[in-house]
C-alpha positions as CSV (number, residue, x, y, z in Angstrom):
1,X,48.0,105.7,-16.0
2,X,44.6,105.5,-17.8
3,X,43.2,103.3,-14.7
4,X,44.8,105.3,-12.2
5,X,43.1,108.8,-13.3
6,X,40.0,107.2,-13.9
7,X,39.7,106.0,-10.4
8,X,40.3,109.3,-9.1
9,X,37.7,111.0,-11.2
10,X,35.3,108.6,-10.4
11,X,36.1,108.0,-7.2
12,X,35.6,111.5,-6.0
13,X,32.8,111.4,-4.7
14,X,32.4,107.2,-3.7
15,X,34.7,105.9,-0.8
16,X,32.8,102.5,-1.4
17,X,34.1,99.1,0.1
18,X,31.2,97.0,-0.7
19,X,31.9,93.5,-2.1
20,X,32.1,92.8,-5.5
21,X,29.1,91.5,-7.6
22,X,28.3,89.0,-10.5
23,X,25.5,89.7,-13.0
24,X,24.3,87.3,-15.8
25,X,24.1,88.6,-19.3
26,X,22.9,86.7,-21.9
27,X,22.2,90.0,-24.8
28,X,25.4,91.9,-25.9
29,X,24.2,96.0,-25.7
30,X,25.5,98.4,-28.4
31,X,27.1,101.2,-27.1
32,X,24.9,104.3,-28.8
33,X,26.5,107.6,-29.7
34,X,27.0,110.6,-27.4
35,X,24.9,112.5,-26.7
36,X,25.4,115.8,-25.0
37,X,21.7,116.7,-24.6
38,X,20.0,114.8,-22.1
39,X,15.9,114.6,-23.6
40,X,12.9,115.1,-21.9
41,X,11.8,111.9,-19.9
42,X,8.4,111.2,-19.9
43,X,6.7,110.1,-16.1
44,X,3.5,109.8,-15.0
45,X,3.1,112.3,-12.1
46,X,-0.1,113.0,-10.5
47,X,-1.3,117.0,-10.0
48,X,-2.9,117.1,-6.5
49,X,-6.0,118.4,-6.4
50,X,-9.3,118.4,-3.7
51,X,-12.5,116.2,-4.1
52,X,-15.3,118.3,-2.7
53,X,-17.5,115.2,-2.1
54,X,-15.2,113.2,-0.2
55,X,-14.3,113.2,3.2
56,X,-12.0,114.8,5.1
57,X,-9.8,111.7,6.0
58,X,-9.8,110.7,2.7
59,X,-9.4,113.6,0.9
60,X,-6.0,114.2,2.6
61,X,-5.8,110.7,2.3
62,X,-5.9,110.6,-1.7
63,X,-4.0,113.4,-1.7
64,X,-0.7,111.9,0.5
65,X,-0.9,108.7,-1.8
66,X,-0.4,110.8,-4.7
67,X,2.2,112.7,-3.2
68,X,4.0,109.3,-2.7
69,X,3.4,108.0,-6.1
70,X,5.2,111.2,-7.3
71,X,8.0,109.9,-5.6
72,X,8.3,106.8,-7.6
73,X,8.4,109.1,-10.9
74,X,10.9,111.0,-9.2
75,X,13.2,107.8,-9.1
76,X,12.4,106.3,-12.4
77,X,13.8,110.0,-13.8
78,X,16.9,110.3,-12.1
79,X,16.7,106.2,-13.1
80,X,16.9,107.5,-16.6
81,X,19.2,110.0,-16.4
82,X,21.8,107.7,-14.7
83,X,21.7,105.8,-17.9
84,X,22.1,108.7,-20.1
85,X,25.1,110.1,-18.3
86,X,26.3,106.9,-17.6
87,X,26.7,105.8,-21.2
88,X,28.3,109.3,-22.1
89,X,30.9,108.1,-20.0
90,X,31.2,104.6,-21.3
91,X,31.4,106.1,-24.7
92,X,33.8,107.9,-23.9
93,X,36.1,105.9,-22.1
94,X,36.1,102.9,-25.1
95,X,37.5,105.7,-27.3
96,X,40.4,106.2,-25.0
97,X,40.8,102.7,-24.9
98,X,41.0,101.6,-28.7
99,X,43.1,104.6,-29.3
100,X,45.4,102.5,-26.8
101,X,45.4,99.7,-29.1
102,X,48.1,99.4,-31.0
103,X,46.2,97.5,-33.7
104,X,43.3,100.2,-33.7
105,X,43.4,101.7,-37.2
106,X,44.7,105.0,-37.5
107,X,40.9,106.6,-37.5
108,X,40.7,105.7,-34.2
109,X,44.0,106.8,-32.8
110,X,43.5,110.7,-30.6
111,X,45.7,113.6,-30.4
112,X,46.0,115.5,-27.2
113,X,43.5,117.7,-28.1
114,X,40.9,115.4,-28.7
115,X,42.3,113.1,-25.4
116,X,41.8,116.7,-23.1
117,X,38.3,116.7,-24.2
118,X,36.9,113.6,-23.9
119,X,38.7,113.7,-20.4
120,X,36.5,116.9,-19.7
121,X,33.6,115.2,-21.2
122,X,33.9,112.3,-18.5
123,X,34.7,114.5,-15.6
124,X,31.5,116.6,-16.7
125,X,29.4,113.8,-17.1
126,X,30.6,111.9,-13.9
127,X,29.5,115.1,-12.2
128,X,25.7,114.8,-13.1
129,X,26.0,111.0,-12.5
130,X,26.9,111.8,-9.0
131,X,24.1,114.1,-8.2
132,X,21.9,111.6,-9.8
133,X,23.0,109.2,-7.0
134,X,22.4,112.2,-4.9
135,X,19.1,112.3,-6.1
136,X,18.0,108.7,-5.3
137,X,19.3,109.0,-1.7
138,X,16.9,112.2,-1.3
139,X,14.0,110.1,-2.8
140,X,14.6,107.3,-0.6
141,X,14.7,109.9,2.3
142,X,11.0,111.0,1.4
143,X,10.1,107.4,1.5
144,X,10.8,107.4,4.5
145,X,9.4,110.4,5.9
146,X,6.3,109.4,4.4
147,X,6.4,105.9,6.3
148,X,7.1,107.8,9.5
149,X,3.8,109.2,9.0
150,X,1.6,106.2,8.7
151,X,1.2,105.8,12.7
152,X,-0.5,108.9,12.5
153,X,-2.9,107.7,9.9
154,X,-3.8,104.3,11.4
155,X,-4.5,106.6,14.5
156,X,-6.7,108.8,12.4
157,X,-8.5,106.0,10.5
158,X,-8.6,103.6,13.0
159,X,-12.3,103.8,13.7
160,X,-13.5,104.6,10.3
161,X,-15.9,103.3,8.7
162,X,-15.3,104.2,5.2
163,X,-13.5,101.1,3.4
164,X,-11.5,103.4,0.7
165,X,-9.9,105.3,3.8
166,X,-9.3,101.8,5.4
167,X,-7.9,100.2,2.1
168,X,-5.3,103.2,1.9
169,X,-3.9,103.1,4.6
170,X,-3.6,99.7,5.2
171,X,-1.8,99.1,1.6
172,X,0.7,102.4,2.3
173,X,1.5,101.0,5.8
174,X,2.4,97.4,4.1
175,X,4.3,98.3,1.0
176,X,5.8,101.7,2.0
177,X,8.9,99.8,4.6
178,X,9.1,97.2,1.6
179,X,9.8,99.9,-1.2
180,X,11.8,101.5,1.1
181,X,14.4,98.4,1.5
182,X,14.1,97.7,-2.0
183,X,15.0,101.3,-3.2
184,X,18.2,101.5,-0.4
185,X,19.2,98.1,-2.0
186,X,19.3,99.3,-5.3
187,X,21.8,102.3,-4.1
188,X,23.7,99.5,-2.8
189,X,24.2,97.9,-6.1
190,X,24.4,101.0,-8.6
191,X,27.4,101.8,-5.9
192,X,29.2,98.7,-6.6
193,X,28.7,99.4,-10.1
194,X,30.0,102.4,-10.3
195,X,33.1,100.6,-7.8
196,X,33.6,98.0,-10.8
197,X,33.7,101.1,-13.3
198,X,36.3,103.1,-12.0
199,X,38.4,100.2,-11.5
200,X,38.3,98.7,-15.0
201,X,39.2,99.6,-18.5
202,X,36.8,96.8,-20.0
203,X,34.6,96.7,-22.2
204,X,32.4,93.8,-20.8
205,X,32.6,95.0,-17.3
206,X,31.6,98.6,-19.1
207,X,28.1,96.6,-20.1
208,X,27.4,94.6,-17.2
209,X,27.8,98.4,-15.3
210,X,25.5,99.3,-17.9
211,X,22.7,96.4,-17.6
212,X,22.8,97.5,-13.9
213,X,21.8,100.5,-14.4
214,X,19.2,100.0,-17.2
215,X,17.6,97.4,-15.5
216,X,18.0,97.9,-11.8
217,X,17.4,94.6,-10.5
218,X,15.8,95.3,-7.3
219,X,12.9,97.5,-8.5
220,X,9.7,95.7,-8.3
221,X,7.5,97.4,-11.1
222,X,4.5,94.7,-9.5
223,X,4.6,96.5,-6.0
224,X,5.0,100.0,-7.3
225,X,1.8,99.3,-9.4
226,X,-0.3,98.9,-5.8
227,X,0.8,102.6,-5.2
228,X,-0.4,103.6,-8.6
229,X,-3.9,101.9,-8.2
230,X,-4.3,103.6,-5.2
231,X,-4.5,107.0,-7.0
232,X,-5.3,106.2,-10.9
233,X,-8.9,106.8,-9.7
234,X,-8.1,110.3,-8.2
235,X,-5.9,110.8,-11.7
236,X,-9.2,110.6,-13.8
């Protein structure tokens, strides 16, 4: 009965038929308490802001790396409050399952009251989590618009002389498609994870979901870096 609801809350908002995946784990992770308050993540965005000496090219130039760097704080928030929701949920599905457990002790055991709200707490924070997964799809859709503009800036750049202009460019016109794939891939698997979730009342399976999420496999901190050096200067 458990399973069945759970797949129904879950599954809301995810008609998913991707295959099934395996994850290595080699560290157990301690389920925290809940916590109902989600705090403040800290990011490193960059304000925009003009360089009077510079260019015109690379002004605007500067400027659209940053705006693109933004982006990747954007995800690594919405990265963190995944987790945060996710494990609220977690939380509170192990309490419905030892109270199952005919061998829990009697501290453990729920009434219906208690039952009603931890089933409001899951369909609450199963809500955020979904607009979180809303939320990277959006990002990744920036991502993109900003790759569709790099045939404009080869255009622009294409006979300058100025190296940092040059530099830009080429290192956004590399790395941006590559980001891209790697971000869209990580949907992929934080789908399947979620999949696994709905469909199991496990604790293991509850971690390796977990992991997934904490983790995310497919992020390459090493190639978001090159975006970062391309505006720490401007940042100073």
């Amino acid at each position: 009965m458990f399973s069945v609801l759970f797949s129904h809350i879950i599954l809301s908002t995810f008609t998913l038929f991707y295959p099934f995946y395996s994850f290595l784990v080699k560290n157990h992770y301690k389920m925290e308490e809940d916590n109902d308050e989600v705090p403040e993540i800290r990011t490193i965005a960059i304000p925009l802001k003009d360089s009077q000496e510079d260019g015109t090219h690379l002004k605007r130039l500067r400027r659209f790396s940053i705006e693109v760097w933004n982006l990747t704080q954007n995800w690594a928030t919405a990265s963190e409050k995944s987790v945060q929701y996710l494990e609220s949920m977690i939380n509170s599905r192990l309490k419905l399952l030892y109270s199952k457990n005919d061998e829990a002790d009697e501290s453990a055991k729920l009434t219906k009251d208690q039952t009603d709200r931890i089933f409001n707490d899951i369909v609450v924070a199963n809500s955020k989590l979904n607009q979180t997964m809303s939320d990277f799809e959006r990002i990744v859709s920036k991502f993109e618009v900003a790759r569709g503009r790099m045939s404009a800036w080869k255009q622009l750049t294409e006979k300058s002389s100025n190296i940092e202009e040059k530099y830009i460019v080429e290192t956004l016109d590399t790395n941006l498609p590559v980001i891209i794939s790697m971000l869209k891939k990580e949907i992929s698997v934080k789908q399947t994870a979620l999949f696994d979730f709905a469909q199991n009342e496990n604790r293991d399976v509850f971690t390796l979901v977990l992991l997934t999420f904490k983790h995310e496999p497919f992020v390459d901190v090493a190639l978001l870096s090159k975006l970062f050096a391309l505006v720490a200067a401007e940042a100073q």
